[in-house]
C-alpha positions in Angstrom: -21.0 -55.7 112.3 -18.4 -56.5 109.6 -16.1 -53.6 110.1 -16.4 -54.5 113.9 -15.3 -57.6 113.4 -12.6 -56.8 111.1 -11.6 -54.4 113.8 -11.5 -57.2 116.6 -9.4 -59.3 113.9 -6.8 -56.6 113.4 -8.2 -55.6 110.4 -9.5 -52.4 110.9 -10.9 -51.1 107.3 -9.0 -48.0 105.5 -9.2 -45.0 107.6 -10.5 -43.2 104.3 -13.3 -45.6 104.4 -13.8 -44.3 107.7 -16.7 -41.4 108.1 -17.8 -41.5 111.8 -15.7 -40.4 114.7 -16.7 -43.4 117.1 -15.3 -46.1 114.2 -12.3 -44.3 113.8 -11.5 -44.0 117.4 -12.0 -47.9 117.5 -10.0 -48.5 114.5 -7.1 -46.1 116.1 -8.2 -47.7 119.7 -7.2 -51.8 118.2 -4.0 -49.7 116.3 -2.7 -48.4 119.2 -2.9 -51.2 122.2 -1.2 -53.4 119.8 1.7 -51.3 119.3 1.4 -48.4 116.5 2.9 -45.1 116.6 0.3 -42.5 118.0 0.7 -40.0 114.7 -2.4 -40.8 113.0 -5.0 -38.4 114.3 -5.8 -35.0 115.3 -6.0 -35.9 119.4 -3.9 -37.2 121.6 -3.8 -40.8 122.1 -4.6 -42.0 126.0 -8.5 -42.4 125.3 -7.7 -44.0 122.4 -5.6 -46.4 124.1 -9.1 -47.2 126.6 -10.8 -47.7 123.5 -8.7 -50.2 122.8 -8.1 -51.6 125.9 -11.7 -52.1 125.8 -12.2 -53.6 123.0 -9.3 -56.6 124.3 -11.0 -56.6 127.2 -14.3 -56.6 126.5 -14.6 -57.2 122.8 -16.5 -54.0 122.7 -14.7 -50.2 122.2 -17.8 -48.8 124.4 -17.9 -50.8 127.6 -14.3 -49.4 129.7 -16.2 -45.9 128.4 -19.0 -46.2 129.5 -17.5 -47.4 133.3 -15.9 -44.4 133.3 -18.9 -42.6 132.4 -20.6 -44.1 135.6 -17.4 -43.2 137.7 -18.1 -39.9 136.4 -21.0 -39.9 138.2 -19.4 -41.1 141.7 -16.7 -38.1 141.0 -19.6 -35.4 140.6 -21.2 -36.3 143.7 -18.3 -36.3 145.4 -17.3 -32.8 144.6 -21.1 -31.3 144.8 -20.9 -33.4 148.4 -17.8 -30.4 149.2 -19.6 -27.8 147.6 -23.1 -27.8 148.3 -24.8 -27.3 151.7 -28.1 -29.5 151.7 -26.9 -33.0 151.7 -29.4 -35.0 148.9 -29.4 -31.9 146.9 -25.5 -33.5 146.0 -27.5 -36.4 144.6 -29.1 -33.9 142.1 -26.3 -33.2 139.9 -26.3 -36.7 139.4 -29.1 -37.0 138.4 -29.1 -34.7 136.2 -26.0 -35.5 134.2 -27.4 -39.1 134.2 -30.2 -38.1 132.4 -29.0 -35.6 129.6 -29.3 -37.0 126.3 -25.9 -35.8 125.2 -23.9 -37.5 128.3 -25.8 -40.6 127.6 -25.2 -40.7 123.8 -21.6 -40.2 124.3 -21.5 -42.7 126.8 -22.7 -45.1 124.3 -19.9 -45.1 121.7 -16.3 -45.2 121.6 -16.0 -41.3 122.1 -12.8 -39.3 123.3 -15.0 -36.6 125.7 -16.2 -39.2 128.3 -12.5 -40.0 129.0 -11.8 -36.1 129.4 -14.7 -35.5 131.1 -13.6 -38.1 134.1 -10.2 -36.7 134.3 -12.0 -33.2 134.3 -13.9 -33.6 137.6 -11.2 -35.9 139.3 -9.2 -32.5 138.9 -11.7 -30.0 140.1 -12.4 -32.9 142.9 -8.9 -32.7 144.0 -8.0 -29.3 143.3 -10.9 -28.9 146.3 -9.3 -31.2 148.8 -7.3 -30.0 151.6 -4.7 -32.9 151.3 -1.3 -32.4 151.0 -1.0 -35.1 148.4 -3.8 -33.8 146.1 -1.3 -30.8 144.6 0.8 -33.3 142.5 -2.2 -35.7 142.2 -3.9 -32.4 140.3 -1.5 -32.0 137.8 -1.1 -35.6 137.0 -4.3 -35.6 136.4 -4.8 -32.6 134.1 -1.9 -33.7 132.2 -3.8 -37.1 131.7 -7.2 -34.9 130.7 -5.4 -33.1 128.2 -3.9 -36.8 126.8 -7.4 -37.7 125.9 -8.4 -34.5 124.4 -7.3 -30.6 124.0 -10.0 -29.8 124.8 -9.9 -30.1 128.8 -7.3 -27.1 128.4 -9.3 -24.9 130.3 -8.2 -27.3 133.4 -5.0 -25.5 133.2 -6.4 -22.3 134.3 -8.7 -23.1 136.9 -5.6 -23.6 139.9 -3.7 -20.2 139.5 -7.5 -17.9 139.8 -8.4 -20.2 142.6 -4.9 -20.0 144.3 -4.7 -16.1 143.9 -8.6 -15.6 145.2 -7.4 -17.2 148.0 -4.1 -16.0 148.4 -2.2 -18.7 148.4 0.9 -17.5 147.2 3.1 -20.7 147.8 1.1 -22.6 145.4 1.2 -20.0 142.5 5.2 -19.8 143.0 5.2 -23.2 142.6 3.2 -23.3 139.1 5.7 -23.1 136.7 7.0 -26.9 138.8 3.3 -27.7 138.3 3.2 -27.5 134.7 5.8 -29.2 134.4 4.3 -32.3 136.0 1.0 -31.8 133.5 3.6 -31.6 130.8 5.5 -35.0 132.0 2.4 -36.3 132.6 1.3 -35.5 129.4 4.1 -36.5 127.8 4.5 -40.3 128.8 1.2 -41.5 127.3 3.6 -41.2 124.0 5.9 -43.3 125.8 5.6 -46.1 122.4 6.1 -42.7 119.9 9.3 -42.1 121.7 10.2 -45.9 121.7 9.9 -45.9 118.1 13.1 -44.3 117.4 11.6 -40.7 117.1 13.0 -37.5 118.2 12.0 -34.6 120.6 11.9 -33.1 117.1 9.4 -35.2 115.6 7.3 -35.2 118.6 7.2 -31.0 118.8 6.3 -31.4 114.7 3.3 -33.7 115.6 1.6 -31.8 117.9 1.8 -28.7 115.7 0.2 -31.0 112.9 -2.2 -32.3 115.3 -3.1 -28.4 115.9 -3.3 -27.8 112.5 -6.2 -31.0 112.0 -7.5 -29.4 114.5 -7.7 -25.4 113.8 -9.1 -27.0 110.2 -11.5 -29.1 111.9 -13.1 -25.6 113.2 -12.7 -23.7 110.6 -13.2 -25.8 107.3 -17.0 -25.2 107.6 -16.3 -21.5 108.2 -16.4 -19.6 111.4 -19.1 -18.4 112.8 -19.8 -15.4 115.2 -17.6 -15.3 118.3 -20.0 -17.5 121.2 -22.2 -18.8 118.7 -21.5 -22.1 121.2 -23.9 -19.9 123.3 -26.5 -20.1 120.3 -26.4 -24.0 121.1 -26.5 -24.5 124.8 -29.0 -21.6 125.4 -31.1 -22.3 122.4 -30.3 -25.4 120.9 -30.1 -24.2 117.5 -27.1 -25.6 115.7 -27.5 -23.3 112.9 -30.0 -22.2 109.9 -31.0 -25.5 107.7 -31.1 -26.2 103.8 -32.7 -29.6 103.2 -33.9 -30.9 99.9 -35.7 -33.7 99.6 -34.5 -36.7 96.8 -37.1 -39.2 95.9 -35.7 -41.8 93.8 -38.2 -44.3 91.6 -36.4 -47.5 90.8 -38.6 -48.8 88.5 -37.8 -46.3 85.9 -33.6 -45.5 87.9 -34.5 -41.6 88.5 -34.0 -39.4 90.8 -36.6 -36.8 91.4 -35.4 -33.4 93.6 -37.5 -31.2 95.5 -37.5 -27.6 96.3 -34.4 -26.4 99.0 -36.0 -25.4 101.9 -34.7 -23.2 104.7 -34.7 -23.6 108.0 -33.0 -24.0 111.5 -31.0 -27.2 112.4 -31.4 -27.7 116.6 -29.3 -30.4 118.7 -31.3 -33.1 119.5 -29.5 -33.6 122.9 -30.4 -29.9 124.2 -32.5 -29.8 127.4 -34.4 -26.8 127.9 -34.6 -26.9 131.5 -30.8 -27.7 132.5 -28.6 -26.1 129.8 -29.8 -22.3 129.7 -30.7 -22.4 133.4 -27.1 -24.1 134.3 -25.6 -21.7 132.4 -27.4 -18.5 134.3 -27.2 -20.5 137.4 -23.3 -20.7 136.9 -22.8 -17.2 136.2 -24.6 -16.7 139.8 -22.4 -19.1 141.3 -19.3 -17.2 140.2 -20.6 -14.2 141.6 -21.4 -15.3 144.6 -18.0 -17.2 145.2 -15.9 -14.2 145.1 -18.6 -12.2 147.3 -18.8 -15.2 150.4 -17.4 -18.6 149.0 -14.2 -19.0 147.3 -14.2 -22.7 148.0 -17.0 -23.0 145.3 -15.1 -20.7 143.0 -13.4 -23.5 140.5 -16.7 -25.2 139.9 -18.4 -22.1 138.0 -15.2 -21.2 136.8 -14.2 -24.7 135.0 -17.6 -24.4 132.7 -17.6 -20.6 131.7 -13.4 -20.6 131.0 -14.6 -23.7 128.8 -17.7 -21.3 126.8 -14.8 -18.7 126.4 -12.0 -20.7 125.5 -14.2 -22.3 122.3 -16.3 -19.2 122.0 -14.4 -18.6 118.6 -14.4 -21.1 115.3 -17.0 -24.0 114.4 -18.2 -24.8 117.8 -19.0 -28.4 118.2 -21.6 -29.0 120.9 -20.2 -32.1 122.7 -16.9 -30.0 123.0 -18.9 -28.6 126.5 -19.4 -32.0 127.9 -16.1 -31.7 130.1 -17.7 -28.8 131.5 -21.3 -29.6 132.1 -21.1 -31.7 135.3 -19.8 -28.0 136.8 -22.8 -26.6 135.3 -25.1 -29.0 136.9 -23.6 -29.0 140.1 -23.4 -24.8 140.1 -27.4 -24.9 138.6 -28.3 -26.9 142.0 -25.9 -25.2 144.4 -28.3 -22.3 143.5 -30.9 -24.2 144.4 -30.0 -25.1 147.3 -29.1 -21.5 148.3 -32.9 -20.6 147.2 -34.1 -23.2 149.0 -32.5 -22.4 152.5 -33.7 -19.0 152.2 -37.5 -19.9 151.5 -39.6 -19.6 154.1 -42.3 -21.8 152.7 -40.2 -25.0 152.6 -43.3 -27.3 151.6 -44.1 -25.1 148.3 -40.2 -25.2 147.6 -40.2 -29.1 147.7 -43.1 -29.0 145.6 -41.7 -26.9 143.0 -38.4 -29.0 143.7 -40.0 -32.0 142.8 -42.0 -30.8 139.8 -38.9 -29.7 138.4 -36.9 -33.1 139.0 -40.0 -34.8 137.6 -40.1 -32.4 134.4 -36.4 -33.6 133.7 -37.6 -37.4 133.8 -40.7 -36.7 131.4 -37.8 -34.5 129.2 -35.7 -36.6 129.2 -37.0 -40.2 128.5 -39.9 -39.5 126.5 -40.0 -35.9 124.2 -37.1 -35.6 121.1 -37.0 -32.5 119.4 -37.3 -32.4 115.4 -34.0 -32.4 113.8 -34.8 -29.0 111.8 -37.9 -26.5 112.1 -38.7 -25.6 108.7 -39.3 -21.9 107.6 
């Protein structure tokens, strides 16, 4: 409560002092809607600037997040609504998303992915629409994804596959223009970096330090096998466990240790019935689109370029949450492909439901252990 209120009095505490990402995000947040340079952190600085237009706004550095969170959630019904066949089966990816653990606890503290994650679906949304105006509305918006965090980079190469399975070869002549508007785009949430007096210089130099936070971010810890992100979202093990247990007796000021024991670490947020299925169901999805549907075909496509694009170096689980909502919606497009093709419709709603209800008992009530000890 201190540091908040430090934070609200533009007096953020050192960022050395600072060890979680959500108080340094709100420190940089206050920092940067009041006028500093955007140099002081491995990301980009456009969430950052929500934060702390949130925290003016609201006195809080989660609220404007946490709105966006719940427009999220308009976006990805919206674009299942294109996509899927059965009307209220678009409400399901909804739902889903609404209730994984990993979307909520990201939604409840000033974190960069929630930001990336609504610019991610506005772009798949629009990248889907037949309107003339949604081409230059795409780019702006993946240029804005990518200004709240690199890792929406795998937006870039959903719009030249989709344009070439369907042959629309005006639109992949006309790339190179488009990247230029995600690079403009981009570019002018450093509008105050450039009005500081620095150079095109200083501004190619940043980024490649920013890179290099970031390559040491992933890598610091080691690197482990290529898709060991797969590990995580189809397992939820985060990796094997060493935990030793300190008992400290203050009436006599020691420190007792006990034995290290092994084990393996697992996410918390993982959700055994959406995350492995999702990511099976999404594979399906992609084959399927270039067989009959290439309308479909970004959906599947956004989450699996994501898994291979981070499939290398320390893989951070909430990197994926950009990509999930396309999971979810490709997990019930399946669905609802089983579902027309049943002939027993009253046993397929009953399985239906029993599944959705599964989720809510998942969901709100059952937490796995933080490690499982050998």
């Amino acid at each position: 409560m201190e540091e908040y209120s430090n934070i609200l009095a533009g007096k953020p505490p050192p960022l050395e002092r600072m060890f979680s990402d959500d108080k340094l995000y709100s420190a940089l947040g206050w920092l940067y809607i009041h006028g500093a340079v955007p140099d002081m952190s491995a990301h980009p600085p456009l969430a950052m600037y929500m934060i702390g237009l949130s925290e003016i706004l609201f006195t809080n550095p989660v609220v404007l997040g946490t709105i966006f969170s719940i427009l999220t959630l308009v976006l990805v019904f919206l674009t299942s609504k294109k996509v899927v066949d059965t009307f209220p089966f678009a409400l399901f990816p909804v739902l889903i998303l609404s209730l994984d653990k990993l979307y909520i606890d990201f939604s409840s503290f000033a974190f960069l992915d929630v930001y990336a994650a609504f610019f991610a679906v506005l772009a798949v949304f629009l990248l889907l629409s037949e309107k003339r105006w949604a081409a230059p509305a795409l780019y702006v918006t993946i240029g804005l994804a990518l200004a709240c965090k690199w890792t929406a980079v795998f937006l870039l190469f959903l719009p030249p596959i989709y344009y070439a399975a369907k042959k629309e070869w005006n639109h992949l002549k006309l790339y190179p223009i488009y990247i230029l508007i995600v690079i403009l785009a981009y570019t002018a949430t450093f509008s105050v970096y450039f009005l500081s007096n620095k150079t095109m210089m200083d501004y190619v130099y940043l980024h490649f330090a920013m890179f290099g936070i970031f390559q040491a971010q992933r890598t610091q810890m080691g690197s482990p096998p290529p898709l060991w992100i797969l590990l995580n979202f189809l397992l939820g093990i985060e990796g094997p466990a060493y935990i030793q247990v300190l008992r400290a007796y203050p009436e006599n000021m020691t420190i007792v240790s006990g034995p290290v024991e092994t084990g393996i670490s697992l996410i918390g947020a993982y959700n055994p019935l959406t995350w492995p299925i999702s990511f099976s169901a999404s594979i399906l999805t992609l084959i399927y689109s270039i067989k009959e549907n290439r309308k479909i075909l970004p959906v599947p496509l956004a989450f699996l370029v994501l898994i291979g694009l981070f499939s290398r170096g320390k893989p951070f689980i909430w990197y994926l949450i950009p990509g999930m909502p396309f999971a979810f919606i490709s997990l019930i497009y399946m669905i609802d492909k089983i579902f027309l093709r049943c002939e027993n419709k009253s046993v397929a709603k009953a399985i239906l439901v029993l599944y959705i209800v599964s989720i809510f008992v998942w969901s709100l009530f059952i937490n796995l252990p933080s490690y499982i000890k050998f």
